[in-house]
DSSP file (Angstrom, degrees, kcal/mol; ACC not computed):
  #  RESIDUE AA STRUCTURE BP1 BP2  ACC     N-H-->O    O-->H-N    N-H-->O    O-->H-N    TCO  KAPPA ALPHA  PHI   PSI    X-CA   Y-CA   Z-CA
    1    1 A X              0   0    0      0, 0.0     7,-1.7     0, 0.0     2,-0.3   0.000 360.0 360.0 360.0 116.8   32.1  -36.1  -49.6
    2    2 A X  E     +A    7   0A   0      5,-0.2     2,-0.3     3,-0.0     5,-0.2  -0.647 360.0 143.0 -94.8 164.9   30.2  -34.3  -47.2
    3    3 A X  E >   -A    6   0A   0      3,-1.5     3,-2.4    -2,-0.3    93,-0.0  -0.971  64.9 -52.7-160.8-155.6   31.4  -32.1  -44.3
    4    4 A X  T 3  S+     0   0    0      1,-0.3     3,-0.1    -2,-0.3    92,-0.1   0.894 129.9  45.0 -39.3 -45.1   30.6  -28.9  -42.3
    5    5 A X  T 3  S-     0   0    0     90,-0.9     2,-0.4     1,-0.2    -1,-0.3   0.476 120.3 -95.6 -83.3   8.3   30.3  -26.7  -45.5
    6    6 A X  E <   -A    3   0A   0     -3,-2.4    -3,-1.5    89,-0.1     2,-1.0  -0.859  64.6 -14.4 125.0-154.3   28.4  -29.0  -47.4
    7    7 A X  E     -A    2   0A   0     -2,-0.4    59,-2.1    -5,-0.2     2,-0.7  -0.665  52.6-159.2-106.4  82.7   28.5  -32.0  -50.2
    8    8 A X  E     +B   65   0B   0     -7,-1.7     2,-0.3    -2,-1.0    57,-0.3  -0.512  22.3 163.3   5.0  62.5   31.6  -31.9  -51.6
    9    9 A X  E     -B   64   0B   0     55,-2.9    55,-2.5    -2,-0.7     2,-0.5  -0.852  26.4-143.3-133.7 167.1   31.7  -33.7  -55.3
   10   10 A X  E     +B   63   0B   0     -2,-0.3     2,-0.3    53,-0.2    53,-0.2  -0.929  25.6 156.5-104.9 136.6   33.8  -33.9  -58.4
   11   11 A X  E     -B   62   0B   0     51,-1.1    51,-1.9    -2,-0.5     3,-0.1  -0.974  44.3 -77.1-145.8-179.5   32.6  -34.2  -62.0
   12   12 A X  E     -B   61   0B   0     -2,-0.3    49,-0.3    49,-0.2     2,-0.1  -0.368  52.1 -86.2 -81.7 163.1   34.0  -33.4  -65.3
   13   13 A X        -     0   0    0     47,-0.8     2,-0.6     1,-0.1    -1,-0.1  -0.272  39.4-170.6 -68.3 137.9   34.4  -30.1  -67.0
   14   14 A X    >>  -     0   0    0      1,-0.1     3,-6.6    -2,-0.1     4,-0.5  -0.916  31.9-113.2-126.1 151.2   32.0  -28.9  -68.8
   15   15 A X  G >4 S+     0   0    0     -2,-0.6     3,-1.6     1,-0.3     4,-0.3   0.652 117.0  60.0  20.5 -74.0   31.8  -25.5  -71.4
   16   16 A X  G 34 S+     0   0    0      1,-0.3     4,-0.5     2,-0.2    -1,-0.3   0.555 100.5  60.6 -75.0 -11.3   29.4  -23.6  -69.1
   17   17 A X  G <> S+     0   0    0     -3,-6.6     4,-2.1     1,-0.2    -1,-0.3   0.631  82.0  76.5-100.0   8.1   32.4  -23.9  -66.1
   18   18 A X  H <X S+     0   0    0     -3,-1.6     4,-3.4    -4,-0.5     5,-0.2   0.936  91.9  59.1 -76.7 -27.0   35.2  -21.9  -68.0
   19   19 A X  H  > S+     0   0    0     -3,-0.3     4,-1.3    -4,-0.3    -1,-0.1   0.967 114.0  35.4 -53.9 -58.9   33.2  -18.5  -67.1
   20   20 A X  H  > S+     0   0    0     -4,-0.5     4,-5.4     2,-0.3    -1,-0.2   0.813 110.9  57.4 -31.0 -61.4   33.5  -19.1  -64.0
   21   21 A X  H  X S+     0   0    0     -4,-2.1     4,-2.2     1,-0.3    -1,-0.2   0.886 112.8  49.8 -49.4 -46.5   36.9  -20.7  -63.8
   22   22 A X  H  < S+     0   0    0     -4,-3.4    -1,-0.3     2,-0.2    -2,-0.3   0.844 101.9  52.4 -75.7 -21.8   38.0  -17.6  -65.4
   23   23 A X  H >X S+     0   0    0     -4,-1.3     3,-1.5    -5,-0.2     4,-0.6   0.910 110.2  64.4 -76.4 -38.7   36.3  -14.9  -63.0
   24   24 A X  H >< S+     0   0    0     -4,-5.4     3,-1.2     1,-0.2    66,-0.3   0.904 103.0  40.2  -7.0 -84.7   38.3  -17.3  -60.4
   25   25 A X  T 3< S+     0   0    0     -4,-2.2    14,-0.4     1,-0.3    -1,-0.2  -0.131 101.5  73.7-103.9  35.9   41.6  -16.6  -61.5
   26   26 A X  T <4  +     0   0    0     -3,-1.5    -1,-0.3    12,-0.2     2,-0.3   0.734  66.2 116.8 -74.4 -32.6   40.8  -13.0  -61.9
   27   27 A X    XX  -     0   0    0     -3,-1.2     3,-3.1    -4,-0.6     4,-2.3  -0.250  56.6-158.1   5.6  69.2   40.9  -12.6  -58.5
   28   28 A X  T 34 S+     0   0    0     -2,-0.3    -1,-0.1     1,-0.2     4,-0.1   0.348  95.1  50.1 -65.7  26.5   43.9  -10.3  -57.6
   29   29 A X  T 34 S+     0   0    0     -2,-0.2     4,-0.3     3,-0.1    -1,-0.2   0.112 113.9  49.6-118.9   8.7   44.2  -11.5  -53.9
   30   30 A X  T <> S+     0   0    0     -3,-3.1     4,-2.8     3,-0.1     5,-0.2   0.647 113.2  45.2 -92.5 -29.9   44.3  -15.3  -55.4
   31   31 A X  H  X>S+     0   0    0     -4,-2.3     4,-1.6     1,-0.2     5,-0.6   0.984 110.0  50.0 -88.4 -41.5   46.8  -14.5  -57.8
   32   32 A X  H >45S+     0   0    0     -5,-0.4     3,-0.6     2,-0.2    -1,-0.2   0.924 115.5  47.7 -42.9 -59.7   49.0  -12.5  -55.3
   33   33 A X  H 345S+     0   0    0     -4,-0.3     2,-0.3     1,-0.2    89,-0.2   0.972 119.9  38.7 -64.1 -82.3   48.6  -16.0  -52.8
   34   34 A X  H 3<5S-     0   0    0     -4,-2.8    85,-0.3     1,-0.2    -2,-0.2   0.577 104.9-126.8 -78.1   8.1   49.5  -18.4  -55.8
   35   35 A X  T <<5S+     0   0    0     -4,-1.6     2,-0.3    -3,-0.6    -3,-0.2   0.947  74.5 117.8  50.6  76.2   52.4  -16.2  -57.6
   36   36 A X      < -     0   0    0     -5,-0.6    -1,-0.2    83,-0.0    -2,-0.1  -0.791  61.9-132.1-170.5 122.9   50.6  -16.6  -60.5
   37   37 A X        -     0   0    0     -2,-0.3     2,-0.2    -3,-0.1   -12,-0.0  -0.271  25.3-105.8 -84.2-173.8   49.0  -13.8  -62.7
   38   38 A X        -     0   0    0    -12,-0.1     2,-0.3   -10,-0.0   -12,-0.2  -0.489  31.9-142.5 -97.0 164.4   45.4  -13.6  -64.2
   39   39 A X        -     0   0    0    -14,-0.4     5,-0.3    -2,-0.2   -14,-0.0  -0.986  27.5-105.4-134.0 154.4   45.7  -14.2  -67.9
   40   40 A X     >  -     0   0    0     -2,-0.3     4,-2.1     1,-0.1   -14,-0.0  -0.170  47.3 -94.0 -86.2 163.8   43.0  -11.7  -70.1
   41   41 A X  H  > S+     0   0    0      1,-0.2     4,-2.2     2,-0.2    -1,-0.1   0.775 122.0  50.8 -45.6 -37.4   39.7  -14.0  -71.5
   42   42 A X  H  > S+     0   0    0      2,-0.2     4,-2.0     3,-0.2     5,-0.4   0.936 115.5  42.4 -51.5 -64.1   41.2  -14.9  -75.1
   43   43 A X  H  > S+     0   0    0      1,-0.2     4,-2.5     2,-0.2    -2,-0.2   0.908 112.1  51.7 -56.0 -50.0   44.2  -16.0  -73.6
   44   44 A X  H  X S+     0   0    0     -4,-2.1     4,-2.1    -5,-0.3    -1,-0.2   0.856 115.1  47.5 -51.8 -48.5   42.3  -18.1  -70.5
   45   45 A X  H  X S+     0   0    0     -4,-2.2     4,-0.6     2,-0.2     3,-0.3   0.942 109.1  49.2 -40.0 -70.9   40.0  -20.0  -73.3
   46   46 A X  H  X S+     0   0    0     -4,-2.0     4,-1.6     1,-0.3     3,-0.5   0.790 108.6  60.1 -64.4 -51.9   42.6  -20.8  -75.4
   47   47 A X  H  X>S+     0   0    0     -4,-2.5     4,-0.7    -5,-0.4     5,-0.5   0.887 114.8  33.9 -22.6 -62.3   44.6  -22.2  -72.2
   48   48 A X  I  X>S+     0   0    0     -4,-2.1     5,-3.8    -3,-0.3     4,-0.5   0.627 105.8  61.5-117.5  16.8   42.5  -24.2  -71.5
   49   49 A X  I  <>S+     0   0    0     -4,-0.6     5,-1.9    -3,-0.5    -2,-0.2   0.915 124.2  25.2 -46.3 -80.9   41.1  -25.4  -74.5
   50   50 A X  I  X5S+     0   0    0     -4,-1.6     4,-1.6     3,-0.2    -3,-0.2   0.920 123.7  36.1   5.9-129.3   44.3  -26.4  -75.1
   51   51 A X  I  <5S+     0   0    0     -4,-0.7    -3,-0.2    -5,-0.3    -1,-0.1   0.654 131.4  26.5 -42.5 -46.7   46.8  -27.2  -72.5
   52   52 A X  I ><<S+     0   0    0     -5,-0.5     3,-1.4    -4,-0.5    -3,-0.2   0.913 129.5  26.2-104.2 -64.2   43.7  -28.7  -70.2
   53   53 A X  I 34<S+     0   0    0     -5,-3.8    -3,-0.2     1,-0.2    -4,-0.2   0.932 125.7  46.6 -67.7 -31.1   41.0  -29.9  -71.9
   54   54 A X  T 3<<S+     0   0    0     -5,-1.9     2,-0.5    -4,-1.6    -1,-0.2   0.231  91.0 106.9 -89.2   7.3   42.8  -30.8  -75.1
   55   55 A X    X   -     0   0    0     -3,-1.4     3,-0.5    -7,-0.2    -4,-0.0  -0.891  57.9-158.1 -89.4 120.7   45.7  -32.5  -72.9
   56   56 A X  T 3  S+     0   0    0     -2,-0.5    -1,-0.1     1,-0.2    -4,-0.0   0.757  84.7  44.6 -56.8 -49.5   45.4  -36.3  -73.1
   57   57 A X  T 3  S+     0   0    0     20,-0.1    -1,-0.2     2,-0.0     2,-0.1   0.799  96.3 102.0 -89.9   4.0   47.1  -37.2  -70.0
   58   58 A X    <   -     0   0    0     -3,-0.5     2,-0.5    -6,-0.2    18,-0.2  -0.495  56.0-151.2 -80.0 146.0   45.7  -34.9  -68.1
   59   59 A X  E     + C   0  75B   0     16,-2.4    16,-1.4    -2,-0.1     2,-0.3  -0.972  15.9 169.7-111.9 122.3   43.0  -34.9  -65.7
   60   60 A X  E     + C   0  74B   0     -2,-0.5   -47,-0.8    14,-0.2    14,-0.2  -0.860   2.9 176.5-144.3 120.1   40.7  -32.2  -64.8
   61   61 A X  E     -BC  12  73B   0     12,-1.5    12,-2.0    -2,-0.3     2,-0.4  -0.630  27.5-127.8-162.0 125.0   37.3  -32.5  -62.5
   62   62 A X  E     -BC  11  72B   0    -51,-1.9   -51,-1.1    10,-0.2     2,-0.8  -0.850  24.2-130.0 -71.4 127.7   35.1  -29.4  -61.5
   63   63 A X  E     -BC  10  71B   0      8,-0.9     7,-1.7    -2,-0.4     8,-0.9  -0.643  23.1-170.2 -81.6 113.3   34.4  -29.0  -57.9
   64   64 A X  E     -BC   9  69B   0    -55,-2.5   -55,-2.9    -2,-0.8     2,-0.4  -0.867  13.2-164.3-118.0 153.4   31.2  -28.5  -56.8
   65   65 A X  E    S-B    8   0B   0      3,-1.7     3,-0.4    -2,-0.3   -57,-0.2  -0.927  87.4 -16.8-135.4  92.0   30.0  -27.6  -53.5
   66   66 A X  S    S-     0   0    0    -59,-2.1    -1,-0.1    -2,-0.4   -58,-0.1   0.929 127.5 -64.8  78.3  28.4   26.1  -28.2  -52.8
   67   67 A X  S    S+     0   0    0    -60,-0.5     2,-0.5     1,-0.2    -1,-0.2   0.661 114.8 116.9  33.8  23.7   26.1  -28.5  -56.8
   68   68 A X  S    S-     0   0    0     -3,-0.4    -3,-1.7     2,-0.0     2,-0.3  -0.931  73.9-112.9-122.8 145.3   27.0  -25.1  -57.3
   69   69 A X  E     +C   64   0B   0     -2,-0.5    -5,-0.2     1,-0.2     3,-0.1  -0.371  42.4 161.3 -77.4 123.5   30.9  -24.6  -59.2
   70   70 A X  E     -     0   0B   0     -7,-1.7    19,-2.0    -2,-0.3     2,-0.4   0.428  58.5 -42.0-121.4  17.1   33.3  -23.2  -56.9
   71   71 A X  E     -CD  63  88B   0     -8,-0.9    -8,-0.9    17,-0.2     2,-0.3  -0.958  56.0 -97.7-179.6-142.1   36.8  -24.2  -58.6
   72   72 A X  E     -CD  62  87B   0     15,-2.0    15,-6.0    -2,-0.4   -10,-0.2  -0.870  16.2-147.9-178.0 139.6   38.8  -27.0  -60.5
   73   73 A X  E     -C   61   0B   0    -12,-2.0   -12,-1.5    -2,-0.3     2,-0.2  -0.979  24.7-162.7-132.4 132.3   41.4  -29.6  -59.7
   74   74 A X  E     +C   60   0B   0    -14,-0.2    11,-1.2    -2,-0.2     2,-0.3  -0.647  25.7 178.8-106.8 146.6   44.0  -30.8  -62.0
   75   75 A X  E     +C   59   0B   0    -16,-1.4   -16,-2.4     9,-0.3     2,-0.3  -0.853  17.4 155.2-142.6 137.7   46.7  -33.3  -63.1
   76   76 A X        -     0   0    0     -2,-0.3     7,-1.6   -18,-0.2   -18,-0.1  -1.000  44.1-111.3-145.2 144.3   49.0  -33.2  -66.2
   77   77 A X  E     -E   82   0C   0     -2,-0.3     2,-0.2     5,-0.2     5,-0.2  -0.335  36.2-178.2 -81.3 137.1   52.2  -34.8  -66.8
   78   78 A X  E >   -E   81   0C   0      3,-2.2     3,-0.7    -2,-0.1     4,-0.1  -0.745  64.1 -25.2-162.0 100.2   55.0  -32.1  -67.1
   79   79 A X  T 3  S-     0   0    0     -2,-0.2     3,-0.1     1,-0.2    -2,-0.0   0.732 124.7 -50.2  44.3  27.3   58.8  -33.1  -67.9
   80   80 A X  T 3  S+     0   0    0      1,-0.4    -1,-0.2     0, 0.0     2,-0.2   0.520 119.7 113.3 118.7   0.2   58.4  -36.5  -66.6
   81   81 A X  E <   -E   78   0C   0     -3,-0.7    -3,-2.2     1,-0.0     2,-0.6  -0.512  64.2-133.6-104.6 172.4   57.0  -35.2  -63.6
   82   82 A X  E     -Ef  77 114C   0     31,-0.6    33,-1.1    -5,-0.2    -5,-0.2  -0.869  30.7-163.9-132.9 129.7   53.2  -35.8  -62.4
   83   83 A X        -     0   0    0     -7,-1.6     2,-0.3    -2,-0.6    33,-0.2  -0.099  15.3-159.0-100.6-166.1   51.9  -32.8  -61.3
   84   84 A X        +     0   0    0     -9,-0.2    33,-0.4    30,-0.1    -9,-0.3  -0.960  19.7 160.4-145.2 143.1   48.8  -31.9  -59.2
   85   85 A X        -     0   0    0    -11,-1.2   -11,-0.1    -2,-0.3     2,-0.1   0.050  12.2-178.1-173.5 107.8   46.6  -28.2  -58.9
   86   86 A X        -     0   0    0    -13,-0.1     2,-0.4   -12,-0.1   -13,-0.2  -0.315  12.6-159.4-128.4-174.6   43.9  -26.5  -58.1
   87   87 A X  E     -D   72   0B   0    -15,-6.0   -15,-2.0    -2,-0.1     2,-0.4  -0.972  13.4-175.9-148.7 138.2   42.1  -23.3  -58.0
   88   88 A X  E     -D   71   0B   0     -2,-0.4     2,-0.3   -17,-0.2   -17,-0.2  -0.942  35.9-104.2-126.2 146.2   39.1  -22.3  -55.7
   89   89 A X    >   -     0   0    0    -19,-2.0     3,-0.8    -2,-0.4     4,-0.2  -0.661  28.6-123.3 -81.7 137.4   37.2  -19.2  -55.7
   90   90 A X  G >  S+     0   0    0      1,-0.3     3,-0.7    -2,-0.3    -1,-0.1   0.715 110.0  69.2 -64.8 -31.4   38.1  -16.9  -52.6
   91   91 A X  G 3  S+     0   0    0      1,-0.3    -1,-0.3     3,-0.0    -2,-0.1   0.639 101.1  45.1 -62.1   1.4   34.2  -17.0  -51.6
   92   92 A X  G X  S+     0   0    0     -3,-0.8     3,-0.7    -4,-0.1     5,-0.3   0.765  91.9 134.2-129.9 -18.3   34.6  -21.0  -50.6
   93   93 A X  T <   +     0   0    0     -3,-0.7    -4,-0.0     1,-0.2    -3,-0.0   0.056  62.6  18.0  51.8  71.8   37.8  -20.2  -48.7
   94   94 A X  T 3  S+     0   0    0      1,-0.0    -1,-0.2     0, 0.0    -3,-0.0   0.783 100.8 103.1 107.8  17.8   38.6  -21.5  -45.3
   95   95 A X  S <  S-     0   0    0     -3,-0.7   -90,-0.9   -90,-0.0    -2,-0.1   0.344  88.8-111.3-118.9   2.5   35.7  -24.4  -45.8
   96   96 A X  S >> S+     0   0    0     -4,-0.1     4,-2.1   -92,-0.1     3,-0.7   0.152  88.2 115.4  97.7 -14.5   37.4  -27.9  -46.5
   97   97 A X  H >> S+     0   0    0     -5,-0.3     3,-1.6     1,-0.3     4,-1.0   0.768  82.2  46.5 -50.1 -68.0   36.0  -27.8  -50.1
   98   98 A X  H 3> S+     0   0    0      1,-0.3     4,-2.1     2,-0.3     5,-0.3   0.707 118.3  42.4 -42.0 -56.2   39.9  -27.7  -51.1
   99   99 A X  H <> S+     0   0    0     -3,-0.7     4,-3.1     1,-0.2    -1,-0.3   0.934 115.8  43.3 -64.1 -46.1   40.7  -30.4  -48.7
  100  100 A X  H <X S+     0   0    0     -4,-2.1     4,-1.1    -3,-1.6    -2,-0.3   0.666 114.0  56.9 -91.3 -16.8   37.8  -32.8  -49.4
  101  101 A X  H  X S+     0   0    0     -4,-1.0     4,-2.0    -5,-0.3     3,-0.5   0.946 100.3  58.8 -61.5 -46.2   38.4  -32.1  -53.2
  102  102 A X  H >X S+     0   0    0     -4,-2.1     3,-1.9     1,-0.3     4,-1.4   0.986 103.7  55.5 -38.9 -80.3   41.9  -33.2  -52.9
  103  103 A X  H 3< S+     0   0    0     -4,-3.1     4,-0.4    -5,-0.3    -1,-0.3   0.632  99.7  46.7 -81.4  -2.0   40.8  -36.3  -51.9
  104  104 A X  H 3< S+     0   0    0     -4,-1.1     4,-0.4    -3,-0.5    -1,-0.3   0.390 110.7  59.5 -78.6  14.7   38.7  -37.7  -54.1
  105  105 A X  H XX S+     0   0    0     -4,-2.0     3,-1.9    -3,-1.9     4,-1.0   0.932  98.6  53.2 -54.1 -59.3   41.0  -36.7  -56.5
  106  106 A X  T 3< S+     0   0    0     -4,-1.4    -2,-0.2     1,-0.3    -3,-0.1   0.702 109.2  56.2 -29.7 -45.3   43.9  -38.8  -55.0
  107  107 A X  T 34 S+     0   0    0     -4,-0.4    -1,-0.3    -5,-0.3    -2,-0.1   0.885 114.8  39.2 -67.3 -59.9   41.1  -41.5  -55.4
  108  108 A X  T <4 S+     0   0    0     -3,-1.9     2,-0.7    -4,-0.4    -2,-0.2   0.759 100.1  66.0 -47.6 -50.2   41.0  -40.7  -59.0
  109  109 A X     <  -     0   0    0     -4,-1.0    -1,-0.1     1,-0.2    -4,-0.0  -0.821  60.0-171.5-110.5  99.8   44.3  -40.1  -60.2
  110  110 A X        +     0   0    0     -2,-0.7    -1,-0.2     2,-0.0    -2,-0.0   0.995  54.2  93.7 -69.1 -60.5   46.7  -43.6  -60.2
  111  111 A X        -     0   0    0      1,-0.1     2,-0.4     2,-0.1     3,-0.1   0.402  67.9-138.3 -77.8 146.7   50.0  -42.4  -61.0
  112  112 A X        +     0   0    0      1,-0.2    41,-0.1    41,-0.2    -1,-0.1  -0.973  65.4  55.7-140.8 151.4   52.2  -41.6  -58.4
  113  113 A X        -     0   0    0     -2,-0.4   -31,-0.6    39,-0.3    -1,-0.2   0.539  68.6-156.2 -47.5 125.0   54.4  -39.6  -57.1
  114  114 A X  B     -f   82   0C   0     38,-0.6    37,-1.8    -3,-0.1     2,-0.3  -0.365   9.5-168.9 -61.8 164.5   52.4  -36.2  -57.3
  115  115 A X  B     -G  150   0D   0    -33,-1.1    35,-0.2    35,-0.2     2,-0.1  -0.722   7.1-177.6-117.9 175.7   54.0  -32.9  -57.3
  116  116 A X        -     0   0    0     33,-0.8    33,-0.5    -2,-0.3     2,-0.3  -0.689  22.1-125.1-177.2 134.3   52.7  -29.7  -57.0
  117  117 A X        -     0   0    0    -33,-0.4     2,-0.3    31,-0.2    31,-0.3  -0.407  32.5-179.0 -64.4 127.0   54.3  -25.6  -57.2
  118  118 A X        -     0   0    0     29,-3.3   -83,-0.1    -2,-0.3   -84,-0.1  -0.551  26.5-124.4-171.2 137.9   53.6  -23.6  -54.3
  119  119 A X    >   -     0   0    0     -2,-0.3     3,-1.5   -85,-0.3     7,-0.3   0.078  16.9-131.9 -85.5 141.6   54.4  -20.5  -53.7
  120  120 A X  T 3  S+     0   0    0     25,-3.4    -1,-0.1     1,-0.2    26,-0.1   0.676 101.7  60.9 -68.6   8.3   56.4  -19.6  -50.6
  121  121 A X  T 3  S+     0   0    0     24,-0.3     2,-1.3     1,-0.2    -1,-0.2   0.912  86.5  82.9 -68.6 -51.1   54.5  -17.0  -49.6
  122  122 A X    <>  +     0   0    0     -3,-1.5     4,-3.1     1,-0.2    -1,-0.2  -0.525  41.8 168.2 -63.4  87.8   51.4  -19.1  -49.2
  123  123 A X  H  > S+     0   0    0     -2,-1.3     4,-0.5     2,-0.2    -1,-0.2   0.996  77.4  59.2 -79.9 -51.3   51.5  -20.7  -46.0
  124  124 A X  H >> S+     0   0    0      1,-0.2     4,-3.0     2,-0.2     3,-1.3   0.913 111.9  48.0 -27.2 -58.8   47.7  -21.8  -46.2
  125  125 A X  H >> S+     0   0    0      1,-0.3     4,-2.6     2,-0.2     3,-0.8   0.967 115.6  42.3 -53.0 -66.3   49.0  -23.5  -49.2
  126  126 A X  H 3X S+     0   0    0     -4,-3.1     4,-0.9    -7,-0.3    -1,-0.3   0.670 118.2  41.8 -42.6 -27.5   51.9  -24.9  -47.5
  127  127 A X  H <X S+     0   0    0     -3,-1.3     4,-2.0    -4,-0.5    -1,-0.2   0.773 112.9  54.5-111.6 -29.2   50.3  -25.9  -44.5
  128  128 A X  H <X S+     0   0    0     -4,-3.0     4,-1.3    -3,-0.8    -2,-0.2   0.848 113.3  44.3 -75.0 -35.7   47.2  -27.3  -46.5
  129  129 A X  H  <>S+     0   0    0     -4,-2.6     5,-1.8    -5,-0.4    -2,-0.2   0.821 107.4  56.4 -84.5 -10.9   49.7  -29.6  -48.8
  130  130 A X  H ><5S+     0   0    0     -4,-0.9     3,-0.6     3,-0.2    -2,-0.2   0.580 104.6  57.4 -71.4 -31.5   51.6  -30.8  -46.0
  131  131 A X  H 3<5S+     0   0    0     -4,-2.0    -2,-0.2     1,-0.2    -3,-0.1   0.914 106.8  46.3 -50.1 -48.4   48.2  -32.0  -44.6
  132  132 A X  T 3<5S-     0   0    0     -4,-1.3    -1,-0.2     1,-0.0    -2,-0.1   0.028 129.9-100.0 -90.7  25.2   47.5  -34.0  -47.3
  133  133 A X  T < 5 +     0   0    0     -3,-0.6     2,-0.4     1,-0.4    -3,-0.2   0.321  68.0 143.9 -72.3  82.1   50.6  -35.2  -47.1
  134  134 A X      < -     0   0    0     -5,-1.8    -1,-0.4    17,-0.1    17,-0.2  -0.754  36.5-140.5 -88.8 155.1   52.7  -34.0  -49.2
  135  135 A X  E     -H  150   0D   0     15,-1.6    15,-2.6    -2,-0.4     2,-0.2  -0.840  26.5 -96.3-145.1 139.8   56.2  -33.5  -48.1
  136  136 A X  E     -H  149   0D   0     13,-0.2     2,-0.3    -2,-0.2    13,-0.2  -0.516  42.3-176.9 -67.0 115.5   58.8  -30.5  -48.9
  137  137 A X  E     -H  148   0D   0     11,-1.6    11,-0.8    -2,-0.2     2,-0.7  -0.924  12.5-153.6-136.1 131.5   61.2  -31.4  -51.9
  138  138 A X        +     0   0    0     -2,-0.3     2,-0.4     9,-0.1     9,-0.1  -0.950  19.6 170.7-115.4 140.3   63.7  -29.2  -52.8
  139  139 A X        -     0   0    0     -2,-0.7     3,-0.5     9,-0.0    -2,-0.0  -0.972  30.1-114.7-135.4 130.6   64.7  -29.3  -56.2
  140  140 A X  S    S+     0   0    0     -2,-0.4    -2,-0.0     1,-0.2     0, 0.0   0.126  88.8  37.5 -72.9 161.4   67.2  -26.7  -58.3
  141  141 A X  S    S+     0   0    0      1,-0.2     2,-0.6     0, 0.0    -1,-0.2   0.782  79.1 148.9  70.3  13.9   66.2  -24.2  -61.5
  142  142 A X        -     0   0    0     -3,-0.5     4,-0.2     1,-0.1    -1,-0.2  -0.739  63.0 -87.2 -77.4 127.6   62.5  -23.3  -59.9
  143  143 A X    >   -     0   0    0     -2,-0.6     3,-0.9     2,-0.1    -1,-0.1   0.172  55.5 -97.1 -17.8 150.6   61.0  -19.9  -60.5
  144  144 A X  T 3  S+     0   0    0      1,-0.2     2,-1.6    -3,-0.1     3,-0.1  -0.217 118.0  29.7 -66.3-179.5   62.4  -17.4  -57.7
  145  145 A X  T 3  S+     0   0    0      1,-0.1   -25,-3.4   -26,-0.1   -24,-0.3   0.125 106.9  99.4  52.3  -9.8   59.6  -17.2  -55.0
  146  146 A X    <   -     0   0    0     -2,-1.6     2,-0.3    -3,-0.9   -27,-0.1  -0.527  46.3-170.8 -95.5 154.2   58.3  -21.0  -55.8
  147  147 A X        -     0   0    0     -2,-0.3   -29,-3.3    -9,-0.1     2,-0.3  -0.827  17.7-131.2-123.6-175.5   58.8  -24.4  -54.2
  148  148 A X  E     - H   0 137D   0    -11,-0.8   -11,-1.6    -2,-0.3     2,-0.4  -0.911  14.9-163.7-126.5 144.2   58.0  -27.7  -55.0
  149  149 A X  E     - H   0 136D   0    -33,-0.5   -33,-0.8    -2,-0.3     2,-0.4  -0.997  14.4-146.6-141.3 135.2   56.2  -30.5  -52.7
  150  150 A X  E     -GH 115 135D   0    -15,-2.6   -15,-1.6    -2,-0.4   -35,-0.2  -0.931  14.3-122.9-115.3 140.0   56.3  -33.8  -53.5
  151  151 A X        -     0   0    0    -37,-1.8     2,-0.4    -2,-0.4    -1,-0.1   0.422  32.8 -86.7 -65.9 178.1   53.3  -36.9  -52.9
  152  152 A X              0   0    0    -20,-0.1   -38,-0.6     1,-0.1   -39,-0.3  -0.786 360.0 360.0 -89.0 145.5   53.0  -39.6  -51.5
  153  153 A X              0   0    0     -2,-0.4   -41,-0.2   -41,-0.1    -1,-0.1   0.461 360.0 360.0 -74.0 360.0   54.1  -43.1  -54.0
């Protein structure tokens, strides 16, 4: 998907993108916007060796921008629920990648309704999942500072 910043595309994760993924979420003024801490390299492997790549219902697509990796977008099944989430590195920022990944995930990804956490703090986040339209769900027994947004069916 192109637009102003450039060609937009998804493909799957490969090895060579976990360095990256992790210097991402190292990022103290991303983890401060998502309420979410950095987790140290051992631990971030093993994550997502695991939990992501090694999840069977899960979906997870590298983002590329102009072929070069700026983040990851997710979905994995999570108490019944089907959740949604991604993470871009601060340098691609404030350029659609986020937007125009999001939708040719949506494309991707049948199951409906989506979810997704997001923290109230983040109004970019808020105002960027309410674009895509996701809608404000309130639901009890969330972490303090988070909400929940629920998709479209």
């Amino acid at each position: 998907m192109t637009g102003p910043a450039g060609d937009v595309r998804l493909r799957d994760v490969a090895e060579d993108d976990l360095p990256i993924f992790f210097e991402h979420q190292r990022d103290p003024v991303a983890n401060e916007m998502a309420a979410f801490p950095a987790r140290d390299r051992e631990a971030f492997m093993q994550h997502w060796t695991a939990n992501i790549l090694g999840n069977d219902t899960g979906r997870n697509r590298t983002i590329l921008l102009d072929d070069v990796v700026v983040g990851n977008i997710l979905s994995w099944e999570q108490s019944g629920d089907r959740l949604v989430g991604y993470w871009i590195g601060r340098e691609y920022w404030g350029r659609g990648v986020a937007s125009r990944a999001l939708a040719l995930f949506l494309g991707e990804v049948d199951e409906r309704p989506l979810h997704a956490y997001v923290a109230r703090a983040n109004v970019g986040s808020i105002v960027f999942w309410r674009k895509m339209g996701f809608a404000d769900l309130t639901l009890d027994g969330l972490p303090e500072g988070r909400t929940i947004w629920m998709g479209r069916s």
